[in-house]
PDB file of N, CA, C, O and CB in Angstrom:
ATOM      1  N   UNK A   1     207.975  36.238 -76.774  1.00  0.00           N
ATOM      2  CA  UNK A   1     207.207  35.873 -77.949  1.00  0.00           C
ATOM      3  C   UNK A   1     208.080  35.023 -78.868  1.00  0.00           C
ATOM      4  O   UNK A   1     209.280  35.243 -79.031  1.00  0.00           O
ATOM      5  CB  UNK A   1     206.685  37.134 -78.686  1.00  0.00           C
ATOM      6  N   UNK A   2     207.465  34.132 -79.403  1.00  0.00           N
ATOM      7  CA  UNK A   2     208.679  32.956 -80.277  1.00  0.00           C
ATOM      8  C   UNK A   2     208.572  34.111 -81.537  1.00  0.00           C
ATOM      9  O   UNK A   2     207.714  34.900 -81.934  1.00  0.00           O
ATOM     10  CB  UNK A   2     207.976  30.719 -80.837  1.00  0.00           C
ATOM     11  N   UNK A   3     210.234  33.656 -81.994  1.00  0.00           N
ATOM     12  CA  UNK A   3     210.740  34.947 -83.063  1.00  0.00           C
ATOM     13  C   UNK A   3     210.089  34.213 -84.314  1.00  0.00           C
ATOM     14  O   UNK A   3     210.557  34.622 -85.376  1.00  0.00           O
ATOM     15  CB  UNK A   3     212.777  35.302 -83.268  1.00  0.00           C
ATOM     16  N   UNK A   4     209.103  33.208 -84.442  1.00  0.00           N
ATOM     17  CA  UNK A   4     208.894  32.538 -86.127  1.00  0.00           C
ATOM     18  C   UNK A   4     207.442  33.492 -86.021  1.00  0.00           C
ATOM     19  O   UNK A   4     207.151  34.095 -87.054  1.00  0.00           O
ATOM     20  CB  UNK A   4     208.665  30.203 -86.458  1.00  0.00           C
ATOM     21  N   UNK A   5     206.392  33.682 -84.667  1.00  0.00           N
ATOM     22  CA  UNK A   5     205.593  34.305 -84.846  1.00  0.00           C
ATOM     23  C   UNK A   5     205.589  35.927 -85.033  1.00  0.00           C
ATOM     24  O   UNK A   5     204.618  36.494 -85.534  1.00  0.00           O
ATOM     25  CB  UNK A   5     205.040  33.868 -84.094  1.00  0.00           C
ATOM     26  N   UNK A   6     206.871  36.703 -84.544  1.00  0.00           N
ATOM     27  CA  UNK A   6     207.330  37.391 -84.905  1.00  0.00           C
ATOM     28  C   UNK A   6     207.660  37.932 -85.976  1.00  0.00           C
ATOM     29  O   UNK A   6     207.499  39.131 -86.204  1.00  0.00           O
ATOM     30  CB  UNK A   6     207.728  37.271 -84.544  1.00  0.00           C
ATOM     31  N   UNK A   7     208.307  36.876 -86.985  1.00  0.00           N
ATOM     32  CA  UNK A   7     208.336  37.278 -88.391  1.00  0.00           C
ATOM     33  C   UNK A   7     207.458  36.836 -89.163  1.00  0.00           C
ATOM     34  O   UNK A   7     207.712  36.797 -90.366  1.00  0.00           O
ATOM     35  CB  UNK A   7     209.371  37.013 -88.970  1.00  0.00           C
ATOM     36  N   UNK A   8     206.152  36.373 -88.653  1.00  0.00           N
ATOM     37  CA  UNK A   8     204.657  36.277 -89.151  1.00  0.00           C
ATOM     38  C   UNK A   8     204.156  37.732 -89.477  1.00  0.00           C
ATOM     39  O   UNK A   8     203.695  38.171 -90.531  1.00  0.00           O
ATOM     40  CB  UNK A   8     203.639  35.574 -87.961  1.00  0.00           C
ATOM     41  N   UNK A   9     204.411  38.445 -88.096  1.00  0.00           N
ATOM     42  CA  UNK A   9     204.219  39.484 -88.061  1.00  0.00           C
ATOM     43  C   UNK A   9     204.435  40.357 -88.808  1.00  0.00           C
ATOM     44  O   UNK A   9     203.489  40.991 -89.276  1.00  0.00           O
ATOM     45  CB  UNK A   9     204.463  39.683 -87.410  1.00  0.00           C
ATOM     46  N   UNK A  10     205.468  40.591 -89.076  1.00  0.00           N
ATOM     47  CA  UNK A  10     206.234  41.782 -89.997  1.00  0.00           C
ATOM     48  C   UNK A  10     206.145  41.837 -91.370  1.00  0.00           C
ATOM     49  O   UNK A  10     206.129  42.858 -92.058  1.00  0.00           O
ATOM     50  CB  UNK A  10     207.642  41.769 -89.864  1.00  0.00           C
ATOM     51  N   UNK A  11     206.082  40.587 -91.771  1.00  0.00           N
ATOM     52  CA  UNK A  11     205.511  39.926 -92.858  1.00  0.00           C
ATOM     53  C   UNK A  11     204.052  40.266 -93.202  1.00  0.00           C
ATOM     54  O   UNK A  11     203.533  40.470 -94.300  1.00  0.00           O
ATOM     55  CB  UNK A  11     205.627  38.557 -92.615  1.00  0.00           C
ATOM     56  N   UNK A  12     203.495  40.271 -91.875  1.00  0.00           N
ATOM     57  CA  UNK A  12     201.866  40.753 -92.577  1.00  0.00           C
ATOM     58  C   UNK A  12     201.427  41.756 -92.259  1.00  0.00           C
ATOM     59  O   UNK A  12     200.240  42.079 -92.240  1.00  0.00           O
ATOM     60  CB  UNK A  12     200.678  40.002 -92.320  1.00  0.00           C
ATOM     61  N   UNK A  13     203.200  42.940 -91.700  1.00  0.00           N
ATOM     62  CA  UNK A  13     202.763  44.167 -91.695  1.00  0.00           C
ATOM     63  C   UNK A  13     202.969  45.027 -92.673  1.00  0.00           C
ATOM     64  O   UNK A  13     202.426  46.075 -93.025  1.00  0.00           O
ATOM     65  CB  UNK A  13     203.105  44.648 -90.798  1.00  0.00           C
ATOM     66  N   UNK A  14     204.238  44.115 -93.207  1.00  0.00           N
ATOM     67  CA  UNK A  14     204.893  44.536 -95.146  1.00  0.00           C
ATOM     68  C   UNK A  14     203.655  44.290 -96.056  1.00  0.00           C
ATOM     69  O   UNK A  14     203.321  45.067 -96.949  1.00  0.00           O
ATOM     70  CB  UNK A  14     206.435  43.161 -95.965  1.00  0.00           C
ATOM     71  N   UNK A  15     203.014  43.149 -95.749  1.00  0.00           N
ATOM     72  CA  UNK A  15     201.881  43.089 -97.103  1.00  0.00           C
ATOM     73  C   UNK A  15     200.861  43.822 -96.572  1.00  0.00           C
ATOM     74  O   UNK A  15     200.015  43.967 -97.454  1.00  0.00           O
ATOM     75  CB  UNK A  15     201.229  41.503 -97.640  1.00  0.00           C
ATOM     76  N   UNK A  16     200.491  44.418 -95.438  1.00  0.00           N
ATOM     77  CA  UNK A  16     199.432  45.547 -95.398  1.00  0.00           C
ATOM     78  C   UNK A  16     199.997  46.814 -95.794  1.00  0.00           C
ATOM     79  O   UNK A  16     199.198  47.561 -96.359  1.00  0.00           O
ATOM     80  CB  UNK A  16     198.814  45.735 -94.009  1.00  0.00           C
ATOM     81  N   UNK A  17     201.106  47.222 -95.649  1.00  0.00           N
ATOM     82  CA  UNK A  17     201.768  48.514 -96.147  1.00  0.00           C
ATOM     83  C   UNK A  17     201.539  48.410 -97.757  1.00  0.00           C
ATOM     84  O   UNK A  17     200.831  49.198 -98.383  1.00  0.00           O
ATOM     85  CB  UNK A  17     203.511  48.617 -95.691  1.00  0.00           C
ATOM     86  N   UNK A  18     202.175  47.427 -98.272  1.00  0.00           N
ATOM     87  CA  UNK A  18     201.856  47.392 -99.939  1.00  0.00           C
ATOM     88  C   UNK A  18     200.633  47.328-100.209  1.00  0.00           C
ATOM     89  O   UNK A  18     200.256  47.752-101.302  1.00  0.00           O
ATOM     90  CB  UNK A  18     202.393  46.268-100.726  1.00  0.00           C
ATOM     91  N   UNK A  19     199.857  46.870 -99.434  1.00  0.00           N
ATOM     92  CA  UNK A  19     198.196  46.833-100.154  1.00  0.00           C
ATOM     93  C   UNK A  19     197.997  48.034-100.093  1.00  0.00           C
ATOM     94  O   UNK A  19     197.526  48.381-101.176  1.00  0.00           O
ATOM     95  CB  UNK A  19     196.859  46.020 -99.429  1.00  0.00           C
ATOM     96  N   UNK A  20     198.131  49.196 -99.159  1.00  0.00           N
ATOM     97  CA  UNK A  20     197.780  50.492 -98.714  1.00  0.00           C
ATOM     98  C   UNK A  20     198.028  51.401 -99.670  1.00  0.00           C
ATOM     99  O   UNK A  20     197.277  52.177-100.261  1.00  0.00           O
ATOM    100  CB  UNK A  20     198.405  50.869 -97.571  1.00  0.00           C
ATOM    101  N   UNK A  21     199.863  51.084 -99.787  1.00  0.00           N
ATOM    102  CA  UNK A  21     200.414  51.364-101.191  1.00  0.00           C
ATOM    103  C   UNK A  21     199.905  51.777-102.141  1.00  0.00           C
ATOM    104  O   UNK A  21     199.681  52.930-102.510  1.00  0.00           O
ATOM    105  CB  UNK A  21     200.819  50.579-101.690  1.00  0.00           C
ATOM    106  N   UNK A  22     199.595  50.313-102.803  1.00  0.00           N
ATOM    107  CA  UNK A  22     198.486  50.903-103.615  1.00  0.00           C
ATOM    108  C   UNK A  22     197.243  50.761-104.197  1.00  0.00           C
ATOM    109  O   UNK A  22     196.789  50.520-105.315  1.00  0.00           O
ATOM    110  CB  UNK A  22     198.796  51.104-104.281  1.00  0.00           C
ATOM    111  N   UNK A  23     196.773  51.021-102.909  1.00  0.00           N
ATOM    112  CA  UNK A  23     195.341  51.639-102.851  1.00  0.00           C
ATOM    113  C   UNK A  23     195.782  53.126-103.143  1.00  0.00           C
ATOM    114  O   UNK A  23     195.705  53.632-104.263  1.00  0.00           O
ATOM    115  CB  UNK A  23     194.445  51.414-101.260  1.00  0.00           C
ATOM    116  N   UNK A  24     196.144  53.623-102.277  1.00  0.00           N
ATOM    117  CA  UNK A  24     196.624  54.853-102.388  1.00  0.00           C
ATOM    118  C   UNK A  24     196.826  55.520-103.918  1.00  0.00           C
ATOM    119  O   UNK A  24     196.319  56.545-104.373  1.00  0.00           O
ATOM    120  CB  UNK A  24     197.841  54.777-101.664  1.00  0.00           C
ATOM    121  N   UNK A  25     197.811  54.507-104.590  1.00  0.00           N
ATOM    122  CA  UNK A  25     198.172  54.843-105.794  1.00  0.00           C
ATOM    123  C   UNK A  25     197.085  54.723-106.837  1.00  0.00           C
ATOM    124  O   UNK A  25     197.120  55.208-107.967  1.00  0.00           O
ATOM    125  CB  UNK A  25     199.254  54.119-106.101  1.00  0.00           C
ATOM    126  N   UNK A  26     196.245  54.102-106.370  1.00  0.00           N
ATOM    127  CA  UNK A  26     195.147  53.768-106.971  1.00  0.00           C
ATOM    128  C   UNK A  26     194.038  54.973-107.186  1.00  0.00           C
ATOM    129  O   UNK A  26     193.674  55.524-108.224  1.00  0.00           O
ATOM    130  CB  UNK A  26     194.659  52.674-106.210  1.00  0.00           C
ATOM    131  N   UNK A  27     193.616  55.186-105.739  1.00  0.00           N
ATOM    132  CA  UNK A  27     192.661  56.431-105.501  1.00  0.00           C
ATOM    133  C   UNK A  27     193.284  57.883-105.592  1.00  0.00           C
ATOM    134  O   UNK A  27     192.793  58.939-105.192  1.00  0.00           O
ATOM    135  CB  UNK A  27     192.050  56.318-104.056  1.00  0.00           C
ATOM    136  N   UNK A  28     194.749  57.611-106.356  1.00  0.00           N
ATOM    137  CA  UNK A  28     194.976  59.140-106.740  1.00  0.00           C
ATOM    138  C   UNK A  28     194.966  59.655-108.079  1.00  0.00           C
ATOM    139  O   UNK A  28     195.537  60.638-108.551  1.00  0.00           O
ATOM    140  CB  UNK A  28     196.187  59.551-106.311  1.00  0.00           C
ATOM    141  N   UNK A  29     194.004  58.574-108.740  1.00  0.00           N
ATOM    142  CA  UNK A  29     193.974  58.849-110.231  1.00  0.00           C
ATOM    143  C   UNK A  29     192.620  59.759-110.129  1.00  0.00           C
ATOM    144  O   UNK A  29     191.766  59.708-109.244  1.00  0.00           O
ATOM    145  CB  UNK A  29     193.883  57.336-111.334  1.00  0.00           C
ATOM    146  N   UNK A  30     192.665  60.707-111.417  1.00  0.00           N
ATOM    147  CA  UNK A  30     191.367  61.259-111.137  1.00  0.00           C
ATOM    148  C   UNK A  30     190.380  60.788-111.676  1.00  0.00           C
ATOM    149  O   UNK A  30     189.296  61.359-111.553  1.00  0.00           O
ATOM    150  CB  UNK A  30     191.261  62.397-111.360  1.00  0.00           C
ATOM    151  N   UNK A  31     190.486  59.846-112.271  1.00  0.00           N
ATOM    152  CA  UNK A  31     189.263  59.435-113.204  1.00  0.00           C
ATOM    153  C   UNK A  31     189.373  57.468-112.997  1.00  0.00           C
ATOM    154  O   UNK A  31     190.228  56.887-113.666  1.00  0.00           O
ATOM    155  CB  UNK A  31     189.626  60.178-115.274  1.00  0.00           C
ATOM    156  N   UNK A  32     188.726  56.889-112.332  1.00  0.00           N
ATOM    157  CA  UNK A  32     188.756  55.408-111.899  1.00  0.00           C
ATOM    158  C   UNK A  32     188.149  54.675-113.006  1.00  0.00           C
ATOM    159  O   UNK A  32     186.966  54.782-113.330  1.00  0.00           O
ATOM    160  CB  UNK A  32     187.962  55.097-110.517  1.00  0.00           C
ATOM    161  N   UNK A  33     189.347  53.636-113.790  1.00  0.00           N
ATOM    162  CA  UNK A  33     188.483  52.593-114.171  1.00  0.00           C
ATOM    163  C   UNK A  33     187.593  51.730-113.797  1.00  0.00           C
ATOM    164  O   UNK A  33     187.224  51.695-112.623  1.00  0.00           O
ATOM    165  CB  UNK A  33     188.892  52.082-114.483  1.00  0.00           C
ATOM    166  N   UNK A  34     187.137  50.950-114.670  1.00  0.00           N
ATOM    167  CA  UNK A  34     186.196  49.820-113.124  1.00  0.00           C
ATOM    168  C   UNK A  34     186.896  48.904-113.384  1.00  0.00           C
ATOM    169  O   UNK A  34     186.339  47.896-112.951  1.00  0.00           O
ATOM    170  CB  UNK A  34     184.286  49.185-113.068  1.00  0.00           C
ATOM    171  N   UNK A  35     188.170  48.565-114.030  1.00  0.00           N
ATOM    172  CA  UNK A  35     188.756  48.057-113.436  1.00  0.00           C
ATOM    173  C   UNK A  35     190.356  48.195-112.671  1.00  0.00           C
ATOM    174  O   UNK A  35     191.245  47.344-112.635  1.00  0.00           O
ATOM    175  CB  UNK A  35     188.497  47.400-114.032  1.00  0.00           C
ATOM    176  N   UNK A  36     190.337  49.954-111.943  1.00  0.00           N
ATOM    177  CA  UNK A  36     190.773  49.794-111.317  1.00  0.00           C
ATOM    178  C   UNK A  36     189.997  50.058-109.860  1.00  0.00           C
ATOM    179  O   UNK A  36     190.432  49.947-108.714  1.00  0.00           O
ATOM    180  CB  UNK A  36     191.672  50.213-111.744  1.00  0.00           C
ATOM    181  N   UNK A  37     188.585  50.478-110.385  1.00  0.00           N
ATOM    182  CA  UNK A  37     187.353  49.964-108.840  1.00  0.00           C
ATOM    183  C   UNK A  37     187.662  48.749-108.474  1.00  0.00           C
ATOM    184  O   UNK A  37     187.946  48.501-107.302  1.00  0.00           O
ATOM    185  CB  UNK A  37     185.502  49.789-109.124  1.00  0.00           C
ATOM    186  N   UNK A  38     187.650  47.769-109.478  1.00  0.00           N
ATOM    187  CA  UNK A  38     187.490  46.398-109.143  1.00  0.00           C
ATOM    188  C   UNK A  38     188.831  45.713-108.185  1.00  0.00           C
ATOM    189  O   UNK A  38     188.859  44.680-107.516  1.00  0.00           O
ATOM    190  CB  UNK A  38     187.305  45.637-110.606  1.00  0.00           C
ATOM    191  N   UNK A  39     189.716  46.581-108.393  1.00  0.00           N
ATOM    192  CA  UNK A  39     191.293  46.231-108.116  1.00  0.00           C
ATOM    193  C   UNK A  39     191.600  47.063-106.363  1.00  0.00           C
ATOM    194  O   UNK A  39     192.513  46.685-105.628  1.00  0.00           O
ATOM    195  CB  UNK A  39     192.514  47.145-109.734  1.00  0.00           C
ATOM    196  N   UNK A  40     190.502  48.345-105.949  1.00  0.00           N
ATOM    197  CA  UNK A  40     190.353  48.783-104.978  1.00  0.00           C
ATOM    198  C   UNK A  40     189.433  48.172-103.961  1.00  0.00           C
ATOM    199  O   UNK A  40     189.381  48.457-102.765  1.00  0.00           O
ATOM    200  CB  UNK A  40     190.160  49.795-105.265  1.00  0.00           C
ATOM    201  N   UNK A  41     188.578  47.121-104.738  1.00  0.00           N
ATOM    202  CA  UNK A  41     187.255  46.405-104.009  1.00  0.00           C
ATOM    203  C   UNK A  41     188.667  45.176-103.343  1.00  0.00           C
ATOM    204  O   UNK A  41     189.074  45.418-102.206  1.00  0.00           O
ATOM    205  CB  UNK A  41     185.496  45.550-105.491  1.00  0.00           C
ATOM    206  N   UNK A  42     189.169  44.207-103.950  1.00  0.00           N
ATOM    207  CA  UNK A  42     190.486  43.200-104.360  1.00  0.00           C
ATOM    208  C   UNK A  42     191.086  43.760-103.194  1.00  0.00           C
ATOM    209  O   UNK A  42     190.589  43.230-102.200  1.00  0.00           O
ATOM    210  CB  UNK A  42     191.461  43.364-106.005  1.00  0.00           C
ATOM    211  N   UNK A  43     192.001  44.665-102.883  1.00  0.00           N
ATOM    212  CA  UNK A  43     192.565  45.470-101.778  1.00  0.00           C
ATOM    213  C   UNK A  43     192.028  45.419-100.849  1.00  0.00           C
ATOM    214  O   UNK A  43     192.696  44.940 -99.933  1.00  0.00           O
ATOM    215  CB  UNK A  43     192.708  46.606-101.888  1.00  0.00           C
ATOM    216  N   UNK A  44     190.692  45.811-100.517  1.00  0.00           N
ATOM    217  CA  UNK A  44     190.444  45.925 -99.406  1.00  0.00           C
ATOM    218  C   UNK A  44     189.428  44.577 -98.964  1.00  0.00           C
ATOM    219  O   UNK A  44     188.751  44.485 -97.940  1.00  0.00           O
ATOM    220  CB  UNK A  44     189.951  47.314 -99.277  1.00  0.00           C
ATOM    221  N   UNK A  45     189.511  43.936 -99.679  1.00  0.00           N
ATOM    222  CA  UNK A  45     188.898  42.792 -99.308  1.00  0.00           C
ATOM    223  C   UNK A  45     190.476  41.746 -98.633  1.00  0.00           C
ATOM    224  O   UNK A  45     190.482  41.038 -97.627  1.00  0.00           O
ATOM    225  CB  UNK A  45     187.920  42.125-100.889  1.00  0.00           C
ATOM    226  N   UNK A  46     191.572  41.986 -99.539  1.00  0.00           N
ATOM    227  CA  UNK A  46     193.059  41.325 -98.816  1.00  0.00           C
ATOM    228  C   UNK A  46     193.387  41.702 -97.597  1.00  0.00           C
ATOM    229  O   UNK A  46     193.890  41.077 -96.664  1.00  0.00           O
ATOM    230  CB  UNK A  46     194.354  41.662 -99.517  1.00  0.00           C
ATOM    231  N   UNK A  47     192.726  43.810 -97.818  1.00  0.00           N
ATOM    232  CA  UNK A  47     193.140  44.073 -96.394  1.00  0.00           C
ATOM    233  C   UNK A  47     192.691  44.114 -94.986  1.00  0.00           C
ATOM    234  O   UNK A  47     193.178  44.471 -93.914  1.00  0.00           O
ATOM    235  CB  UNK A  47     193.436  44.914 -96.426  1.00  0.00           C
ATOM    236  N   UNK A  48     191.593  43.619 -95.393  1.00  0.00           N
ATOM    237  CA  UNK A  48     190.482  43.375 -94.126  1.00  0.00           C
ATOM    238  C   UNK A  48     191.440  41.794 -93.777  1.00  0.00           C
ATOM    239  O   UNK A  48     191.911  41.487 -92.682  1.00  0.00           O
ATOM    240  CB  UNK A  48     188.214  43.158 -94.754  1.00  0.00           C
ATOM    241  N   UNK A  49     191.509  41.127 -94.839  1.00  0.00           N
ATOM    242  CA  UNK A  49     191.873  39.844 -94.383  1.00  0.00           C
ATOM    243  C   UNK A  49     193.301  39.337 -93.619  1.00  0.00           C
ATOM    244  O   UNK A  49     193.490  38.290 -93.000  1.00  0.00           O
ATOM    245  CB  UNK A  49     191.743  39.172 -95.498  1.00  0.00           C
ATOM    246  N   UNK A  50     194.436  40.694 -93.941  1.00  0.00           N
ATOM    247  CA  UNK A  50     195.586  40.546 -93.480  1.00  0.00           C
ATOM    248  C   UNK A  50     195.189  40.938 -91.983  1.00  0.00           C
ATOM    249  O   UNK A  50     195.387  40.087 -91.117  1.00  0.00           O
ATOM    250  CB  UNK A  50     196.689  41.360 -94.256  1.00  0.00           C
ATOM    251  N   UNK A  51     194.542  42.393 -91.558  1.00  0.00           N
ATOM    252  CA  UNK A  51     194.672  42.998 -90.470  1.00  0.00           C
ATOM    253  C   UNK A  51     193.735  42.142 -89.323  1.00  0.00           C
ATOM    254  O   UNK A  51     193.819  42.265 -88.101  1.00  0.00           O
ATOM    255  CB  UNK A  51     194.305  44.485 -90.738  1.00  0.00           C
ATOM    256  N   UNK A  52     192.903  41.322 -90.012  1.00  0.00           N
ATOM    257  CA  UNK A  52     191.856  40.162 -88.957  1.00  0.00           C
ATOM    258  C   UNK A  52     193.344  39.179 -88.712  1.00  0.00           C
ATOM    259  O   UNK A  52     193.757  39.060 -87.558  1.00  0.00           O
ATOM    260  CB  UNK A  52     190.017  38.972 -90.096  1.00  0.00           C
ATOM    261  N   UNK A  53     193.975  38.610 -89.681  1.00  0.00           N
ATOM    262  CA  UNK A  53     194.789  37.665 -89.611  1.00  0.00           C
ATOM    263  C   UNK A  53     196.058  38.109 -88.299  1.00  0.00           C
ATOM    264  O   UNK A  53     196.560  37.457 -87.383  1.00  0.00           O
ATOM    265  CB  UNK A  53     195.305  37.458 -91.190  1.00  0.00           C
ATOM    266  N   UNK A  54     196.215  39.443 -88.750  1.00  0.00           N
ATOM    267  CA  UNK A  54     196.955  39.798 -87.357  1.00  0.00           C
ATOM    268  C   UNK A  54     196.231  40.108 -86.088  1.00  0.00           C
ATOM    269  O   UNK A  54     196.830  40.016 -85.016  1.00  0.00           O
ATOM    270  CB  UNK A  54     197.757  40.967 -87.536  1.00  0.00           C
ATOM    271  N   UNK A  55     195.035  40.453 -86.140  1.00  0.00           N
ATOM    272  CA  UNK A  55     194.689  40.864 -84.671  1.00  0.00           C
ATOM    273  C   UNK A  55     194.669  39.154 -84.351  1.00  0.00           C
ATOM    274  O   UNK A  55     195.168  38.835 -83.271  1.00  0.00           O
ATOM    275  CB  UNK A  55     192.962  41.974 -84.359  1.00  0.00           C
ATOM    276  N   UNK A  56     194.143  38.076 -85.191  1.00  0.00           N
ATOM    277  CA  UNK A  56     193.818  37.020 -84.453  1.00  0.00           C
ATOM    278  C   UNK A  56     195.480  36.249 -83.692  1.00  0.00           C
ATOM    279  O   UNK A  56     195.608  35.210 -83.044  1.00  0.00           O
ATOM    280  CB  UNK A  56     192.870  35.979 -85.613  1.00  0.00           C
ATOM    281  N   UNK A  57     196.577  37.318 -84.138  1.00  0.00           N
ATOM    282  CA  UNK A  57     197.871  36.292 -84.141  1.00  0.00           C
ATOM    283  C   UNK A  57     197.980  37.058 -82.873  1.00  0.00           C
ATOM    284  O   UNK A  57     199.100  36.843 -82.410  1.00  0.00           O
ATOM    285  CB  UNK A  57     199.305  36.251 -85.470  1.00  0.00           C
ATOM    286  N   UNK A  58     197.242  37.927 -82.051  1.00  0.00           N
ATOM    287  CA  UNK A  58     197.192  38.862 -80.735  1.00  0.00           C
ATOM    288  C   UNK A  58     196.673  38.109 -79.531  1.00  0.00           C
ATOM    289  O   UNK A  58     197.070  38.233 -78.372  1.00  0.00           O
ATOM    290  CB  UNK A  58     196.211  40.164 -80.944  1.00  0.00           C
ATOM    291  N   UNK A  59     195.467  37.091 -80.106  1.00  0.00           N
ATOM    292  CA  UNK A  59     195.106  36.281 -79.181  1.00  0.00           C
ATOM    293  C   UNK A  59     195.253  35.108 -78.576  1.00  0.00           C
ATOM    294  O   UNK A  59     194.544  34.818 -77.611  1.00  0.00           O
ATOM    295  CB  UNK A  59     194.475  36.248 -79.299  1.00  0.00           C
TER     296      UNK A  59
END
């Protein structure tokens, strides 16, 4: 595997860990602003987009 797509990789396995992060940190408040709904909608809209971006770097 060429090592530049490699550190594509890792790279967009660090920014899915931090999005997760905090989400996490997010959904452990007990009481949700809307705008930190709005900031959990934001997340998982990045993180749909990182983890498509890697399955497509599979094919």
């Amino acid at each position: 595997m060429d090592k530049e797509l490699i550190n594509i990789r890792i790279a967009l396995i660090k920014q899915i860990s931090f999005v997760q992060e905090r989400m996490s940190e997010i959904e452990a408040q007990s009481n949700l602003t809307i705008h930190q709904m709005a900031d959990l909608e934001r997340y998982a809209s990045t993180l749909k987009f990182l983890s498509d971006t890697y399955r497509n770097l599979s094919v």
